[in-house]
C-alpha positions as CSV (number, residue, x, y, z in Angstrom):
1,X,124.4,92.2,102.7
2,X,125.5,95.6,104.0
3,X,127.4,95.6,107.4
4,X,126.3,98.3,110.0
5,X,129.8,99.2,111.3
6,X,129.3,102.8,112.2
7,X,127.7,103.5,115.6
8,X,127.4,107.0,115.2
9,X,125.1,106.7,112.6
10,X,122.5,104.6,114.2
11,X,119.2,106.5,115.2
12,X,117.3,106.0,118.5
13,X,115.1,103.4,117.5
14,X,118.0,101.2,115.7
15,X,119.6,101.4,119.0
16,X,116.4,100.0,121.0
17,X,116.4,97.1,118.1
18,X,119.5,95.9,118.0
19,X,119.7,96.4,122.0
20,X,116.4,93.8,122.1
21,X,118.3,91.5,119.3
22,X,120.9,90.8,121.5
23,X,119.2,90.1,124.7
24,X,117.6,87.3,123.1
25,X,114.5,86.0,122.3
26,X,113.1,85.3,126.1
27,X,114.3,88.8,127.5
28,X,112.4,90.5,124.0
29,X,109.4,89.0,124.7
30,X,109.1,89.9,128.3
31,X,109.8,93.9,127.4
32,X,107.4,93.7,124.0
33,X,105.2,92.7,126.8
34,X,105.1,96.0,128.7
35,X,105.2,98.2,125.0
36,X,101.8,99.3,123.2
37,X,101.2,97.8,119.5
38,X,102.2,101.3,117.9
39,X,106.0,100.8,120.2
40,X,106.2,97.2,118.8
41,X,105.5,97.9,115.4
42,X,107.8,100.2,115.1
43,X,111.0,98.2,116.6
44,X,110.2,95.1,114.8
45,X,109.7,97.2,111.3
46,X,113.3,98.6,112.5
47,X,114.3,95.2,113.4
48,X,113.5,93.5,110.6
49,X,115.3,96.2,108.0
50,X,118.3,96.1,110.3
51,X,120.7,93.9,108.2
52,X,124.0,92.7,109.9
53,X,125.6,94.7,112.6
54,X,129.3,94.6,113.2
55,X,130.2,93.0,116.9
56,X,131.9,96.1,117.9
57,X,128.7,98.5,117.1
58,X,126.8,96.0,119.7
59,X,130.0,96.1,122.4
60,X,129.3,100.1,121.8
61,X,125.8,99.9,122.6
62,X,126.1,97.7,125.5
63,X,128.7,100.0,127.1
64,X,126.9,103.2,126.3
65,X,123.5,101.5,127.9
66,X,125.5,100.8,131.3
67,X,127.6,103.9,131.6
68,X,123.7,105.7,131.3
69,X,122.0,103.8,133.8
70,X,124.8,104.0,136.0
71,X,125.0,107.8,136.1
72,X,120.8,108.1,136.4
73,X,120.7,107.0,139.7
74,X,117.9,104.6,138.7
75,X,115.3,107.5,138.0
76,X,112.2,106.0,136.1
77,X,109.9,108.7,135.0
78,X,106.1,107.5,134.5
79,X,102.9,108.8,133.2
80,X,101.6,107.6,137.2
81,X,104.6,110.1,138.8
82,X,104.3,112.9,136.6
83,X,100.5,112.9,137.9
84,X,101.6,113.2,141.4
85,X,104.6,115.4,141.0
86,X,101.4,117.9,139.6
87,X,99.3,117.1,142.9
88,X,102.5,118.3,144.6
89,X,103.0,121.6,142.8
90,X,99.4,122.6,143.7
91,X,97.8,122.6,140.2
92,X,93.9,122.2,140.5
93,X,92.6,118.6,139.3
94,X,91.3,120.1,136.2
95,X,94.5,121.6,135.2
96,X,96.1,118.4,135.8
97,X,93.9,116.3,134.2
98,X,94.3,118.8,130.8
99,X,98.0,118.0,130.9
100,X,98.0,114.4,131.5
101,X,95.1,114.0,128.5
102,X,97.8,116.1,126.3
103,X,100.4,113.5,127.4
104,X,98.4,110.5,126.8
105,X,97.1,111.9,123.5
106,X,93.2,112.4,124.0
107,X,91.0,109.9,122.6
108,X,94.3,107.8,121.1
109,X,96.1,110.7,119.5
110,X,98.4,109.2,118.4
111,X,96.7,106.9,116.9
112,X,95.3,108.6,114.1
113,X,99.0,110.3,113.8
114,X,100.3,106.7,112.9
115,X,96.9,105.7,110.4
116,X,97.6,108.8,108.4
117,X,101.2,107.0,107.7
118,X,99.5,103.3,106.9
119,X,99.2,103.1,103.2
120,X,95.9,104.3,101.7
121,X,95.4,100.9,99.8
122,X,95.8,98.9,103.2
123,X,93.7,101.0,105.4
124,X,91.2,101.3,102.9
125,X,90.8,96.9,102.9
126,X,90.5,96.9,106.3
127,X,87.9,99.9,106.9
128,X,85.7,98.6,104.0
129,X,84.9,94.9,106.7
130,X,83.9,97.7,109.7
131,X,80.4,99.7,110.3
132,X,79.6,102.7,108.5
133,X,79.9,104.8,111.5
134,X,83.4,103.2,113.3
135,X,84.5,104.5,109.3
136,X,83.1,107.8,109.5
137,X,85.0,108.5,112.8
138,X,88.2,107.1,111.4
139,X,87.8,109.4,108.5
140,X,87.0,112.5,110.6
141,X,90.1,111.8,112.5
142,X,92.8,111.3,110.1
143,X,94.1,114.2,107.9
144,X,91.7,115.4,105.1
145,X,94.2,114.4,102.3
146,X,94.7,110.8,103.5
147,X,90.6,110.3,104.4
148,X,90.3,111.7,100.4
149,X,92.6,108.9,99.2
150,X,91.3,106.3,101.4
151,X,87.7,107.0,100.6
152,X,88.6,107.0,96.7
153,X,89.1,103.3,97.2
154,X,86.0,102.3,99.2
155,X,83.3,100.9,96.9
156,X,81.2,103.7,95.3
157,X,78.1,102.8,98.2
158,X,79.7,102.5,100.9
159,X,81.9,105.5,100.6
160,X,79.0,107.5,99.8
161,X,77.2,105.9,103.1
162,X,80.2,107.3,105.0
163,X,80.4,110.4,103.3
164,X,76.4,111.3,104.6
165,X,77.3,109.8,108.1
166,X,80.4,112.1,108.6
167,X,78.0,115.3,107.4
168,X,75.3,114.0,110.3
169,X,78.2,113.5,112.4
170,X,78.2,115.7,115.4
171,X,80.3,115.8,118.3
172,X,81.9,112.2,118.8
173,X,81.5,110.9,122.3
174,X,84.9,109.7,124.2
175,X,83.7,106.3,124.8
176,X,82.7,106.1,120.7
177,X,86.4,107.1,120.7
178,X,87.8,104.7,122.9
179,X,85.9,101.8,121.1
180,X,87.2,102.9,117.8
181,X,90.6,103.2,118.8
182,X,90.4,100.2,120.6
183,X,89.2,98.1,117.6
184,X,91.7,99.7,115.2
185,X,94.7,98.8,118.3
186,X,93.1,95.2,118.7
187,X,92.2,94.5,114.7
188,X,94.5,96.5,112.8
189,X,97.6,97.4,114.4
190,X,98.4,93.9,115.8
191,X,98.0,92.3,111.9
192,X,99.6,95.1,110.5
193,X,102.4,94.6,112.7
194,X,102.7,90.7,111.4
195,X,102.4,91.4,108.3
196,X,105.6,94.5,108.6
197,X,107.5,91.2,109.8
198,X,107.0,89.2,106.1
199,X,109.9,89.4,103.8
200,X,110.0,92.9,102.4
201,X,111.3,90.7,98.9
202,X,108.3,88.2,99.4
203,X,106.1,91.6,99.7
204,X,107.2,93.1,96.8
205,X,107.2,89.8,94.6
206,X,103.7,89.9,95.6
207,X,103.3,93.7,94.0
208,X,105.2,92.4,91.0
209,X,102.7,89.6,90.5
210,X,99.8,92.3,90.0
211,X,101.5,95.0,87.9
212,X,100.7,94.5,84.2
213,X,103.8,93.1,82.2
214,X,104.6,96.6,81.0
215,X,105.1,98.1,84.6
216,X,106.8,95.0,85.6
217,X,109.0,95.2,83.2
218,X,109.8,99.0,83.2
219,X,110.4,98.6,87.3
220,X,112.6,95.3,87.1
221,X,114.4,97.1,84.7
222,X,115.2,100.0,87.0
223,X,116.0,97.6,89.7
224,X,118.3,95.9,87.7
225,X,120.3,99.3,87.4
226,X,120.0,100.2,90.9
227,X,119.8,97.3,92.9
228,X,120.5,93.7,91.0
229,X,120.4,91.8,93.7
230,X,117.1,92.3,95.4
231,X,115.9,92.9,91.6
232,X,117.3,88.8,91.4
233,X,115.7,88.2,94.4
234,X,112.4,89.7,93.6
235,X,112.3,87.7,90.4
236,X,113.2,84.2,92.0
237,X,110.2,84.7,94.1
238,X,107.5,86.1,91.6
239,X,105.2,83.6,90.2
240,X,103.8,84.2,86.1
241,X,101.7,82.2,84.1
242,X,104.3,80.7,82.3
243,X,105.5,79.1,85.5
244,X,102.0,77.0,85.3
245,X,104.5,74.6,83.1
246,X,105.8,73.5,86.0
247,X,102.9,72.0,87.3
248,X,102.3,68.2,87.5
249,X,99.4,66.2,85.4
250,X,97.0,65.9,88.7
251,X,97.8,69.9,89.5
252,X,97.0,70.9,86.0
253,X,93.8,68.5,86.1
254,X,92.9,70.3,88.8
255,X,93.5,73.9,88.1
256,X,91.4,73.1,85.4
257,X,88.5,72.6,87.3
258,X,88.9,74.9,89.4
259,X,89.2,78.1,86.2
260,X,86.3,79.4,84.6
261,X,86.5,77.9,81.4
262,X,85.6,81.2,79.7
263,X,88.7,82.6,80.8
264,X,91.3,79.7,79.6
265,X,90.7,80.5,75.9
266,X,91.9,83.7,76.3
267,X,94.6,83.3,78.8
268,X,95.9,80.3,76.7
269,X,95.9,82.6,73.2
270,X,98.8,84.7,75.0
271,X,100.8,81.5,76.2
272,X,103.7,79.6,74.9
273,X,102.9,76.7,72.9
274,X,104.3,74.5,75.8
275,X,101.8,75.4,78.1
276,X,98.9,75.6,75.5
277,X,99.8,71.9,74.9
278,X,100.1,71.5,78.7
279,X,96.4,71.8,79.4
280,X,95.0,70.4,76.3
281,X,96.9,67.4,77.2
282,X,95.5,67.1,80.8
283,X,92.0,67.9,78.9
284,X,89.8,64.8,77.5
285,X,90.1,65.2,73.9
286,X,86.9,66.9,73.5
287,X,87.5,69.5,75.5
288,X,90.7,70.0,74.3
289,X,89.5,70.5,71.0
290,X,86.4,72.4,71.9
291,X,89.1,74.8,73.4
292,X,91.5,74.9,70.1
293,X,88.1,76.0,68.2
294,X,86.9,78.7,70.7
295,X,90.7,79.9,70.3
296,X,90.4,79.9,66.7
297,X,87.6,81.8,66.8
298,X,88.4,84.7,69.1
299,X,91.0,85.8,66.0
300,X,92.5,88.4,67.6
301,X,92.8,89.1,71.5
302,X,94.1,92.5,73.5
303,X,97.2,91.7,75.4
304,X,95.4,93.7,78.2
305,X,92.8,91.2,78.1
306,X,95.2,88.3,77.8
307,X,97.2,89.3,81.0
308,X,93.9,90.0,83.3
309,X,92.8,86.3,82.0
310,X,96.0,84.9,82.9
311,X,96.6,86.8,86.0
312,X,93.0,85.3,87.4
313,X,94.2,81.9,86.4
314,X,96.9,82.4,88.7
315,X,95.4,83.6,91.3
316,X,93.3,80.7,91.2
317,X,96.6,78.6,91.5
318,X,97.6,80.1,94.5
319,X,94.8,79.9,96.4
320,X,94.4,76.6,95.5
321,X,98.2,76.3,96.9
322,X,96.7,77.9,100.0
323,X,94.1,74.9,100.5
324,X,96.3,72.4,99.9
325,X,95.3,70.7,97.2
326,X,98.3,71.6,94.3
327,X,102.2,72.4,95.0
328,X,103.5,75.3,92.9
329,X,106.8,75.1,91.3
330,X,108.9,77.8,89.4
331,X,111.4,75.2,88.3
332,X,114.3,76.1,90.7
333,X,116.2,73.8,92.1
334,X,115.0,73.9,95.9
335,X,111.4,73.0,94.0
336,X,112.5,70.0,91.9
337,X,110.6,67.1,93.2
338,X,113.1,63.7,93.4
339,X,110.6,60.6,93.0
């Protein structure tokens, strides 16, 4: 792992991260507590990318902090004081409340600055669960190239039903504003933020998963060039159809159930003869051989076809994982059971 040992180089941010690192958990907490969910998720994204930071970069920072807030003569500037220092100059209340909307962002400015940097595949999953209309005023908000994208991946009807709502659209009303900002704040920020704190290896294993075997290939091969070690790392946590082998009788038994049956023939055609005889030996011998025949008779199969029919199979694995009711294995060492 890389060791931050260079305190000029560390931006802003870094500095605020590493600052709340090493205060602790308690003392975190009770300033996270006094941030917005944009300020969070940006310190624990830059938290959780920090890697290991030499001791003397922290000394650095901790003597930097003190030497500032010694010479500031405790001045604390606030959105509340700035209002007041306007009062005092002898601006009219109009003028006033012009600047202080400009500071706060009108109608959660800033907000739509930080959508229009959330991927389009992640904003698009959580818009298409809203109303029509809370979409429509998201997409009339953010920038016209990210709404395009976004909107591309909404299901043909409902993007259409957003299109004709953002043509009716007239002026939006503040408190329609406020309500949309608030539910994207409340709803979206907040898990996006949790989810920022997963594993960026476990992430990406994930993306791995649902490439097709050429892509996954072609990219762990340019990882292994450029980065082997997270490319090692990335593979160790992946989870293919040929790890299936490592399932036990009663898991098998069960993922078998659970599978639509006219998927197996085709995701077993593609697999090793190991696993074939895997599941035709946690099948009655009917079924087993009904299966062999059905194979038989497909002659042959696409590989794209193949790898969608496997890839459903294991999504059915791991969500049965999620419930409970199987344990995944991909034959490492930490997984080997000891009976």
């Amino acid at each position: 792992m890389r060791v931050r040992d260079d305190y000029r180089t560390l931006a802003g941010p870094e500095k605020a991260a590493i600052f709340m690192l090493a205060l602790g958990e308690e003392y975190t907490a009770k300033i996270f507590s006094h941030m917005d969910d944009e300020e969070i998720l940006e310190l624990s994204q830059v938290m959780a990318s920090l890697g290991k930071i030499d001791a003397a970069v922290v000394e650095k920072l901790f003597l930097d902090f003190v030497e500032q807030m010694s010479s500031a003569n405790a001045l604390i500037g606030t959105q509340e004081s700035t209002e007041r220092m306007l009062a005092k100059a002898g601006m009219s209340a109009d003028k006033i409340e012009t600047i202080m909307e400009e500071i706060r962002g009108p109608a959660g400015r800033n907000m739509w600055e930080k959508l229009t940097n959330v991927n389009e595949e992640i904003l698009a999953n959580f818009l298409q669960k809203e109303y029509p209309q809370t979409v429509a005023v998201v997409m009339s908000k953010i920038s016209t190239d990210h709404a395009a994208r976004v909107l591309a991946l909404l299901p043909d009807n409902f993007a259409l039903e957003i299109i004709h709502r953002m043509l009716r659209m007239e002026a939006v009303q503040r408190d329609v504003l406020d309500d949309v900002e608030k539910t994207l704040r409340t709803e979206f920020m907040s898990n996006l933020a949790r989810t920022q704190r997963q594993d960026s290896h476990e992430v990406m294993a994930n993306i791995f998963n649902n490439f097709d075997r050429t892509a996954e290939q072609n990219f762990m091969d340019m990882l292994e060039k450029t980065v082997p070690d997270s490319a090692e790392k990335i593979r160790s946590l992946m989870f293919t159809f040929e790890d299936l082998q490592h399932l036990d009788p009663s898991a098998v038994q069960t993922l078998i159930r659970a599978c639509d049956k006219e998927q197996m023939p085709t995701a077993l055609k593609g697999a090793t003869e190991t696993l074939r005889d895997l599941f035709f030996a946690n099948m009655s011998e009917r079924a087993a051989k009904i299966m062999k025949e059905d194979m038989a008779a497909m002659g042959p199969v696409r590989l794209k076809d193949v790898e969608e029919s496997q890839q459903y199979i294991v999504g059915v694995a791991k969500e049965l994982e999620a419930r409970g009711e199987i344990n995944i294995s991909t034959g490492s060492e930490e997984d080997e059971l000891i009976y």
